[in-house]
N, CA, C and O of each residue as an XYZ file, in Angstrom:
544
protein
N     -25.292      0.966    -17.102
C     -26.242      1.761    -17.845
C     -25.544      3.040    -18.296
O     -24.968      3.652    -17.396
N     -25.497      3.471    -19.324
C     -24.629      4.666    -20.489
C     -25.921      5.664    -20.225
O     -27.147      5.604    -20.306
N     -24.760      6.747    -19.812
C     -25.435      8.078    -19.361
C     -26.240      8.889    -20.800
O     -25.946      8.933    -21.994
N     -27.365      9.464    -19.985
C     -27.847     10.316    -21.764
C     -26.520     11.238    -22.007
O     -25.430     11.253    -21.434
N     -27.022     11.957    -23.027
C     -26.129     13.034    -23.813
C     -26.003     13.966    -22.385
O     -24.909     14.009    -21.822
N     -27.299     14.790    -21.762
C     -27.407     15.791    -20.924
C     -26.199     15.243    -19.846
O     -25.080     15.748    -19.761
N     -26.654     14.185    -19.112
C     -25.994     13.669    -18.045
C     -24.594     13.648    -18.487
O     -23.855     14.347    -17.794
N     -23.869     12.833    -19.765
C     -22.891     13.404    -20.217
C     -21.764     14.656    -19.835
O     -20.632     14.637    -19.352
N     -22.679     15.752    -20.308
C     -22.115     16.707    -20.348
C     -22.147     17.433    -19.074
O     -21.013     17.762    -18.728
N     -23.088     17.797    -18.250
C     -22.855     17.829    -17.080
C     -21.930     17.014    -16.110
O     -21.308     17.514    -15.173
N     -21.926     15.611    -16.486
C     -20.466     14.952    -15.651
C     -19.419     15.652    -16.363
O     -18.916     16.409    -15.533
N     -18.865     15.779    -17.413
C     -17.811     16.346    -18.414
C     -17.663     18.158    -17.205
O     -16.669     18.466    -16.547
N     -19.102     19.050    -17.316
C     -18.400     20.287    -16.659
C     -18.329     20.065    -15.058
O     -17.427     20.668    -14.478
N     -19.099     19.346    -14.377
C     -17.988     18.989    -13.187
C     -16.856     18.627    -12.971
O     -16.103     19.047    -12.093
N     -16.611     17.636    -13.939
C     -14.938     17.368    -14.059
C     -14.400     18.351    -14.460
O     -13.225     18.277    -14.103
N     -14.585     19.303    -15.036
C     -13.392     20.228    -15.561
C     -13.642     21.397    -14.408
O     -12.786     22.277    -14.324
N     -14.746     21.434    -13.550
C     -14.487     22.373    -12.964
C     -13.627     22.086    -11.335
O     -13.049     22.820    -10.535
N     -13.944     20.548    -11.415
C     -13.320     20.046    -10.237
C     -11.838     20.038    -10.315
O     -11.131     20.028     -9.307
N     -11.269     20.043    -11.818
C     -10.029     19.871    -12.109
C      -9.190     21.260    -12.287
O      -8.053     21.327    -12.755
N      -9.761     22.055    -11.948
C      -9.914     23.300    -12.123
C      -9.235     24.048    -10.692
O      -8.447     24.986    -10.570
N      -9.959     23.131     -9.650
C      -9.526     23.752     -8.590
C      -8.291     23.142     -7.852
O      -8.369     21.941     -7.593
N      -7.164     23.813     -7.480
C      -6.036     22.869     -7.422
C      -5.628     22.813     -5.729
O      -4.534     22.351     -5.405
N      -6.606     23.324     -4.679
C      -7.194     23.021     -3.376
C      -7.789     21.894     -3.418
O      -7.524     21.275     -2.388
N      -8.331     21.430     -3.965
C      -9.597     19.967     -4.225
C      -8.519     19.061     -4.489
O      -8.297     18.033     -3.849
N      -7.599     19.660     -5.846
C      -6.831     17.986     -6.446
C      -5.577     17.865     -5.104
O      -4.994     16.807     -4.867
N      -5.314     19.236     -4.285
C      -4.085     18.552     -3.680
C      -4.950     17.935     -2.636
O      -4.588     16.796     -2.341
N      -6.276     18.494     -1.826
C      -6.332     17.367     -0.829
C      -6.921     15.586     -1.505
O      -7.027     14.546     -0.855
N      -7.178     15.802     -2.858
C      -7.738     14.160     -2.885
C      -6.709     13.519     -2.996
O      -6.795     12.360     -2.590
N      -4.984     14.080     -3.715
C      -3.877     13.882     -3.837
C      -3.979     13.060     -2.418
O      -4.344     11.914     -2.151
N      -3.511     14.114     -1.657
C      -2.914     13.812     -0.161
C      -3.249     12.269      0.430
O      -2.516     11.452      0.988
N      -5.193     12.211     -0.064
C      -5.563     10.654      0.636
C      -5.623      9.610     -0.392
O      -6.254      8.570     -0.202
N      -5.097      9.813     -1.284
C      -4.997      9.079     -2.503
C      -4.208      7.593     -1.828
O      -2.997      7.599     -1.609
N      -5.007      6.453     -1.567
C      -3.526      4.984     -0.904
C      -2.682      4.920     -1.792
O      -1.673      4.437     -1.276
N      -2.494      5.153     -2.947
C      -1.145      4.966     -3.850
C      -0.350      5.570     -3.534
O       0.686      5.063     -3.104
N      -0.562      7.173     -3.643
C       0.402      8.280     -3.360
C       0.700      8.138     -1.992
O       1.904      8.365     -1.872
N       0.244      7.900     -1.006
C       0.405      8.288     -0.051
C       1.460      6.475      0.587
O       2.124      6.420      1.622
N       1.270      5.326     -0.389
C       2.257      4.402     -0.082
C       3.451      4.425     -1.283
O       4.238      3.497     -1.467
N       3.424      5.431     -1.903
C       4.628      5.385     -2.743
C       5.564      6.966     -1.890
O       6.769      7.178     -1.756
N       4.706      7.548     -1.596
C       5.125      8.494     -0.795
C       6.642      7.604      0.304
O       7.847      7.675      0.063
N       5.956      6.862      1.445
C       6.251      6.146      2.068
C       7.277      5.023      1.560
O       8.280      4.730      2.211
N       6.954      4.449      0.396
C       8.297      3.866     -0.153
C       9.497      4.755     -0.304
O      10.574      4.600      0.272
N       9.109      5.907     -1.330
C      10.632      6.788     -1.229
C      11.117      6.980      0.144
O      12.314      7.145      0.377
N      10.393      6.966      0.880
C      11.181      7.805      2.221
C      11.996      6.315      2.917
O      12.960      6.267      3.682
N      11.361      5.437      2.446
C      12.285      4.355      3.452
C      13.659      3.722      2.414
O      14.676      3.163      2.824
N      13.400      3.931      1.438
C      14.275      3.722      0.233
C      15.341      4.879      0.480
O      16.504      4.526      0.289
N      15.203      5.809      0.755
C      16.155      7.037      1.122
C      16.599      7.148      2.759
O      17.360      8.004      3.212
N      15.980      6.144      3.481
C      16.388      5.869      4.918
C      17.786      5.008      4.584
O      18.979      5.311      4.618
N      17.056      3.788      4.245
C      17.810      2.775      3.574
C      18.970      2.974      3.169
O      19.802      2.246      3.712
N      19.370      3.704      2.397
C      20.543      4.277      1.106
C      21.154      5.378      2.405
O      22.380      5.349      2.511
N      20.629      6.051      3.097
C      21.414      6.848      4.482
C      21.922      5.650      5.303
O      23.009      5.875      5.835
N      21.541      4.757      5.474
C      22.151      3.854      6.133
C      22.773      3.154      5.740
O      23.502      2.750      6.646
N      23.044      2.544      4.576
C      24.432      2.015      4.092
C      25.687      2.732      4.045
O      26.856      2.421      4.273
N      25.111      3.756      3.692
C      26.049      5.198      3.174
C      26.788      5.559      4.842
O      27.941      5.982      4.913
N      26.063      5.356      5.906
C      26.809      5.717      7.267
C      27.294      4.156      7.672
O      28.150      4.052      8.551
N      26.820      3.089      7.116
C      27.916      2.003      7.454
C      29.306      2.101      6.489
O      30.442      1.815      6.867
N      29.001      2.477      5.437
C      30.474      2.230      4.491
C      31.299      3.272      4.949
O      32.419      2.905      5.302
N      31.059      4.430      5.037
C      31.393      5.789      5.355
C      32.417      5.247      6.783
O      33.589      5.600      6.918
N      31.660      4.314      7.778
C      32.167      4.224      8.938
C      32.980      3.229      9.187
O      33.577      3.072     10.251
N      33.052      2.389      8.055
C      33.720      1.638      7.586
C      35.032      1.817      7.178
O      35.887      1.119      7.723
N      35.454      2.835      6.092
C      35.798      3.379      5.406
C      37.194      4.082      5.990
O      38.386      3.853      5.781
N      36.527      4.988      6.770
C      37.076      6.213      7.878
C      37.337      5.188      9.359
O      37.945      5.623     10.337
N      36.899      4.136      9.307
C      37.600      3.517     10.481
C      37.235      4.263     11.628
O      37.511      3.740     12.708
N      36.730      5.258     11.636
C      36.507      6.002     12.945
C      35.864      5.642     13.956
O      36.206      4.815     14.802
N      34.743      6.360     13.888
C      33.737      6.100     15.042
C      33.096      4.575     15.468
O      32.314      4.137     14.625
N      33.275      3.883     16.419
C      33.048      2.602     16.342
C      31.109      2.801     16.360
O      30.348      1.932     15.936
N      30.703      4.023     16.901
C      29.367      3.651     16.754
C      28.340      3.980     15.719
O      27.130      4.184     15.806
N      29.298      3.972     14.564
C      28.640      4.404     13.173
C      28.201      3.530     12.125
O      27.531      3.836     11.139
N      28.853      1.916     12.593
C      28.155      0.926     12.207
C      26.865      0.334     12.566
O      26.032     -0.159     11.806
N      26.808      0.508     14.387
C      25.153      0.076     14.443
C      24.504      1.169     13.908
O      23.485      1.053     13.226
N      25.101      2.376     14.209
C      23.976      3.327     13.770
C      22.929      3.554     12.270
O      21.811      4.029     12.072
N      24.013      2.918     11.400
C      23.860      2.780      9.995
C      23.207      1.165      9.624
O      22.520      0.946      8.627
N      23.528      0.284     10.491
C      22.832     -0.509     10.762
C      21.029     -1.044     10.898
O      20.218     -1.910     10.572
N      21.259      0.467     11.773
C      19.898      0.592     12.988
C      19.204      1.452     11.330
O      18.494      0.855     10.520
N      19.500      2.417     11.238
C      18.643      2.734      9.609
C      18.762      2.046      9.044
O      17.670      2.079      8.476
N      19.445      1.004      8.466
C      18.802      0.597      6.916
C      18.087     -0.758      7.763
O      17.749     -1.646      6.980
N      17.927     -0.928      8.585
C      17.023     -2.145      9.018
C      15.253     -1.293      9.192
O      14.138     -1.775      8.993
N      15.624     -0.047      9.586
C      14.453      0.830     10.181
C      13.740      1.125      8.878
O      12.516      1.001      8.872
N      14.543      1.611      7.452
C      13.808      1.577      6.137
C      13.719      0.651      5.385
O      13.376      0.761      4.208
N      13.953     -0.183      5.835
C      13.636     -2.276      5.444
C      12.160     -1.984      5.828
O      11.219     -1.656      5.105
N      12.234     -2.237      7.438
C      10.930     -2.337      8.263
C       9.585     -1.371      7.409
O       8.429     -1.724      7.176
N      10.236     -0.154      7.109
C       9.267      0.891      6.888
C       8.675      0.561      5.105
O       7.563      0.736      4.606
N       9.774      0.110      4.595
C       9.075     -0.099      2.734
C       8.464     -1.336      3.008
O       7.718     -1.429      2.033
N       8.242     -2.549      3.815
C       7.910     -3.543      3.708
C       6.241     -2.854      4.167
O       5.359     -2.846      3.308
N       5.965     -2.308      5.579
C       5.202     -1.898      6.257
C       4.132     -0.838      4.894
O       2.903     -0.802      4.835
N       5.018     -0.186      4.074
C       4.344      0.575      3.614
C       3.693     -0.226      2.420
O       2.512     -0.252      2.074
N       4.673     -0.803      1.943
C       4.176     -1.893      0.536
C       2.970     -2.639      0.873
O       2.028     -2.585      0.082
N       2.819     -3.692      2.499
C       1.839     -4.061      3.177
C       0.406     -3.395      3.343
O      -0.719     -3.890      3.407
N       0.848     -2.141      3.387
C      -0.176     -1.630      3.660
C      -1.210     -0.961      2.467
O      -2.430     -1.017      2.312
N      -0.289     -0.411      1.832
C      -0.532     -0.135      0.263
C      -1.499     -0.656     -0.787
O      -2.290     -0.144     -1.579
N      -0.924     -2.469     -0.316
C      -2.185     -3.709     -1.403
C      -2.776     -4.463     -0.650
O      -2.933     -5.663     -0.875
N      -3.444     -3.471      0.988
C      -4.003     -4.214      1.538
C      -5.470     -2.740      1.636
O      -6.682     -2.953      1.687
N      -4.758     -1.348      1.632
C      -5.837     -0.099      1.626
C      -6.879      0.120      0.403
O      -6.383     -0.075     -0.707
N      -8.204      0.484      0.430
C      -8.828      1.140     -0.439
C      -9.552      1.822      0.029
O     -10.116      1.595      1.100
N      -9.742      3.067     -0.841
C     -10.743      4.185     -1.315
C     -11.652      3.795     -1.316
O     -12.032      3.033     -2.205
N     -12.516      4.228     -0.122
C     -14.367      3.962     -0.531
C     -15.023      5.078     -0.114
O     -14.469      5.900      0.616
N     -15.991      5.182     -0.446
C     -17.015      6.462     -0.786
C     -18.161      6.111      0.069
O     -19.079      5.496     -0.473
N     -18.227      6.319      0.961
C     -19.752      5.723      1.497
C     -20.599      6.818      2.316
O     -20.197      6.730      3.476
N     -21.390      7.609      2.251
C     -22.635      8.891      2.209
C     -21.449     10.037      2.150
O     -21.032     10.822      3.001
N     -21.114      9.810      0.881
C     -20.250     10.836      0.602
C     -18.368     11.186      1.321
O     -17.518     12.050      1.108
N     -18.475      9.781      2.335
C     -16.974     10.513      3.187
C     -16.522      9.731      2.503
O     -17.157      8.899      1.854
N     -14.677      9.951      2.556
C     -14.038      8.716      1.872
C     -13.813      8.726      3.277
O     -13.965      9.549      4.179
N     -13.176      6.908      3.131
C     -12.889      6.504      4.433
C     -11.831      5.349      3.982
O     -12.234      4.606      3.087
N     -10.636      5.132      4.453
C      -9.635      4.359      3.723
C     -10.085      2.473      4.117
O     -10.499      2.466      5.276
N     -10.101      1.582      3.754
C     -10.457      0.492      4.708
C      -8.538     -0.197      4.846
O      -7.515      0.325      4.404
N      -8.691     -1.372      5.548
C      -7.392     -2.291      5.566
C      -7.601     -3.386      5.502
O      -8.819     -3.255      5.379
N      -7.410     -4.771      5.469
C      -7.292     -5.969      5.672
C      -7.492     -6.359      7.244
O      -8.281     -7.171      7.729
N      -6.754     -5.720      7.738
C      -6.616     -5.774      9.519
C      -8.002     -5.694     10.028
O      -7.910     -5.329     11.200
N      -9.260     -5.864      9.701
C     -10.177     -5.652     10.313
C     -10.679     -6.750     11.321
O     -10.019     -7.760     11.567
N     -11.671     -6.523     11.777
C     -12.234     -7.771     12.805
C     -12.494     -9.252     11.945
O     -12.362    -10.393     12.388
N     -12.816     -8.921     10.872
C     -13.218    -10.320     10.182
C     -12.553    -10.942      9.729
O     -12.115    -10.736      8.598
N     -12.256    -11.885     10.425
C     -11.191    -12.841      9.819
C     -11.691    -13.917      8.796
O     -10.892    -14.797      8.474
N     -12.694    -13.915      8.371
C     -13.351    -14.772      7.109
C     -11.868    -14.613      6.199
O     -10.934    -13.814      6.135
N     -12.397    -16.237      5.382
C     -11.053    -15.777      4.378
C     -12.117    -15.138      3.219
O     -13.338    -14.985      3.219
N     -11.090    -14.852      2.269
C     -11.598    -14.178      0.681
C     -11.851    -15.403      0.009
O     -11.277    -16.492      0.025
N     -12.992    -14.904     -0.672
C     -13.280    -16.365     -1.747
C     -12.363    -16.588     -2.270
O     -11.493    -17.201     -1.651
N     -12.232    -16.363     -3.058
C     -10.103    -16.397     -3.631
C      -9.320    -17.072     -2.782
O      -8.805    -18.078     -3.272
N      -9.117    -16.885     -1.885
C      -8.314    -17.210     -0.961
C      -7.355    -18.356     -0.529
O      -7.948    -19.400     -0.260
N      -6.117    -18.386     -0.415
C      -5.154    -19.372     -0.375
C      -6.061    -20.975      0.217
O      -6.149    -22.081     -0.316
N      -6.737    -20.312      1.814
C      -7.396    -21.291      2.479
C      -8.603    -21.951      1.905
O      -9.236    -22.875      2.416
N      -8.791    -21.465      0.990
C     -10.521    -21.439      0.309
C      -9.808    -22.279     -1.049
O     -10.607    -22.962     -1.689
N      -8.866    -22.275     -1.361
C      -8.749    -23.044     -2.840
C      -7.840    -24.327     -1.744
O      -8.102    -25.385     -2.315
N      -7.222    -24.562     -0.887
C      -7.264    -25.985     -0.101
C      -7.915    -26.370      0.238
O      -7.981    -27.520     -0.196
N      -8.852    -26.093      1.077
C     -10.244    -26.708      0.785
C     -10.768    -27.211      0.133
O     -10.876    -28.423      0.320
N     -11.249    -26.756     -0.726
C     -11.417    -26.900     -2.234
C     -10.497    -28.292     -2.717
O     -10.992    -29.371     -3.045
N      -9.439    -28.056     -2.681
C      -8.607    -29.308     -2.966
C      -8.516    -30.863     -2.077
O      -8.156    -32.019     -2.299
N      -9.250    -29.828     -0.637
C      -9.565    -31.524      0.096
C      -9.974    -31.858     -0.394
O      -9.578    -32.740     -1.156
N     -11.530    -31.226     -0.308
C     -12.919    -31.783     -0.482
C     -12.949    -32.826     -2.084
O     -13.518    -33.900     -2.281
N     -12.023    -31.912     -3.108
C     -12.154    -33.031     -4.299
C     -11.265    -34.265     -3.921
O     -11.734    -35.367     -4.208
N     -10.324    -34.228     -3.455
C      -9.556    -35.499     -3.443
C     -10.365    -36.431     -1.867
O      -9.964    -37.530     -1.484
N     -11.152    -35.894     -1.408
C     -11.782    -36.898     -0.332
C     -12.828    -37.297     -1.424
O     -12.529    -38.287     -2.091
N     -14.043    -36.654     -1.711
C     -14.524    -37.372     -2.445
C     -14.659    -38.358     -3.940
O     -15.618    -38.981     -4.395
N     -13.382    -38.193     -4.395
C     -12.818    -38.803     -5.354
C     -12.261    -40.285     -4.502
O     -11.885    -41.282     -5.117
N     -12.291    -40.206     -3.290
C     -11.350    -41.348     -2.668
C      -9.703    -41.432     -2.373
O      -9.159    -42.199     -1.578
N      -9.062    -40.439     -3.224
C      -7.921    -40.527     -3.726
C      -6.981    -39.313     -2.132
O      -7.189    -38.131     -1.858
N      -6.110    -40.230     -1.534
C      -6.052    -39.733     -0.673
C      -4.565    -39.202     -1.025
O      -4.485    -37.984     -0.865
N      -3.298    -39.849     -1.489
C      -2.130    -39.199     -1.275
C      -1.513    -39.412     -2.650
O      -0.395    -38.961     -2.902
């Protein structure tokens, strides 16, 4: 349903006054799931790149024998961390509910699948090929 003219313009000067205040945009920034999993990608992407950089380095220089696990031990630790963050990223959303935001996850108690769902379209694919007869 398309707002009147009034309603309009009153959404229009809340937005500009909300945009206005740059306390408001950094905390919605802060809980924003995008920003806050792209945030998390750079940092493991820059773990990552420290840890090659102290295996070749240690490589390199022949030195220290314990500068290979160590460089090791990071770029496996910002593997772990961009996968974890990417995971988490297109699994979080923004919801609004009596006004709080509250982030949700996938991880919840309900293990129902999604209508969509990998398990929900095999199914789907039994059920037609059983009742078609047609088995293999």
């Amino acid at each position: 349903m398309p707002l009147s003219d009034h309603e309009q313009r009153l959404f229009e000067e809340i937005e500009q006054s909300l945009s206005e205040d740059p306390q408001f945009a950094s905390a919605v920034r802060a809980q924003d799931p995008a920003h806050v999993t792209r945030r998390r990608l750079i940092v493991a992407g820059v773990v990552t790149v420290i840890g090659i950089g102290v295996v070749v380095g240690t490589v390199i220089a022949g030195a220290a024998i314990w500068g290979a696990p160590v460089g090791a031990v990071l770029m496996f630790t910002g593997l772990i961390i961009g996968l974890w963050a990417q995971r988490r990223g297109t699994t979080g959303k923004l919801q609004a509910v009596d006004g709080k935001a509250s982030r949700t996850t996938g991880s919840g108690g309900n293990s129902a699948p999604k209508p969509g769902g990998f398990t929900s379209r095999m199914e789907e694919r039994w059920r037609r090929r059983r009742d078609s007869g047609e088995m293999f």
